[in-house]
N, C-alpha and C positions, 0 to 999 in steps of 0.2 A: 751402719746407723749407730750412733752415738745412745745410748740409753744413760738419762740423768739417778743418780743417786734419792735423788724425792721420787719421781716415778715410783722405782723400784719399792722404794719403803709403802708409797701409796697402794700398789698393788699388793705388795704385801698385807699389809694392816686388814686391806679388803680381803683377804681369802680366810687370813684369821678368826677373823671377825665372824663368819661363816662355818667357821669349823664346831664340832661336838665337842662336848668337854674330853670325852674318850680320846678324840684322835688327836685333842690339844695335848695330854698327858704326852702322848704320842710323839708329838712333835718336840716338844722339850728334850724329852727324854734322850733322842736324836741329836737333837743341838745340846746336850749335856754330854754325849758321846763323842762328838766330832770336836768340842770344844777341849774334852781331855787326850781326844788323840792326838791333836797339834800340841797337846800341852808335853806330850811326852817326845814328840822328834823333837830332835835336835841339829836347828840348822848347822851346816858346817861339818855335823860331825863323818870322820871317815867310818866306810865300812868295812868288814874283813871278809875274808871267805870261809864257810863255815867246814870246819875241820872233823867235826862230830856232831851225829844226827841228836843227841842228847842235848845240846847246844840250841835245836830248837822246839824242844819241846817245851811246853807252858802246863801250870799245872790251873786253871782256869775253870775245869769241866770236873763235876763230880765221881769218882771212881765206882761209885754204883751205878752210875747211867752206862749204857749200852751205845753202840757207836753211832748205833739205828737212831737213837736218839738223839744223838747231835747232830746226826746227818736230816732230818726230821728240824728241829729246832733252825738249824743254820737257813734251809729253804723256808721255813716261815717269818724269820727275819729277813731274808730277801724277798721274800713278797712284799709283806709290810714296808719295807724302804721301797717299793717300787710304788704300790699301792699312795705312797704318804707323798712322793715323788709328784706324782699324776694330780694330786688333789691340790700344790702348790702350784699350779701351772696357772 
């Protein structure tokens, strides 16, 4: 089944439209995420095989947090995208 480009925006608009301002924040913030991660791959490029584990470490996460803590954080962002998932349907 073929699904048109207007549909999709229409059903959009409607769930929007419906949303809190809370979980509108929410929503952006999401597609302000997804819209810098595409902005950072790079089609075409090759990959290498990583030769040292230091190679993939990020330094991202504060050095006073606990790992508990990330590990905590990380499951509450996957709720949330799951949560925010469910409520676009």
């Amino acid at each position: 089944m073929k699904v048109s480009t207007a549909s999709v925006k229409d059903d959009l608009l409607s769930v929007v439209d419906e949303l809190s301002a809370d979980r509108m924040a929410k929503v952006l913030e999401f597609a302000l995420f997804k819209k810098a991660r595409q902005a950072q791959q790079h089609p075409g490029s090759l990959t290498r095989p990583v030769r040292r584990l230091e190679d993939l470490w990020g330094d991202f996460w504060p050095k006073d947090e606990s790992v508990d803590d990330f590990i905590s954080t990380v499951r509450r962002w996957r709720r949330e995208d799951v949560t925010l998932h469910k409520d676009l349907r």
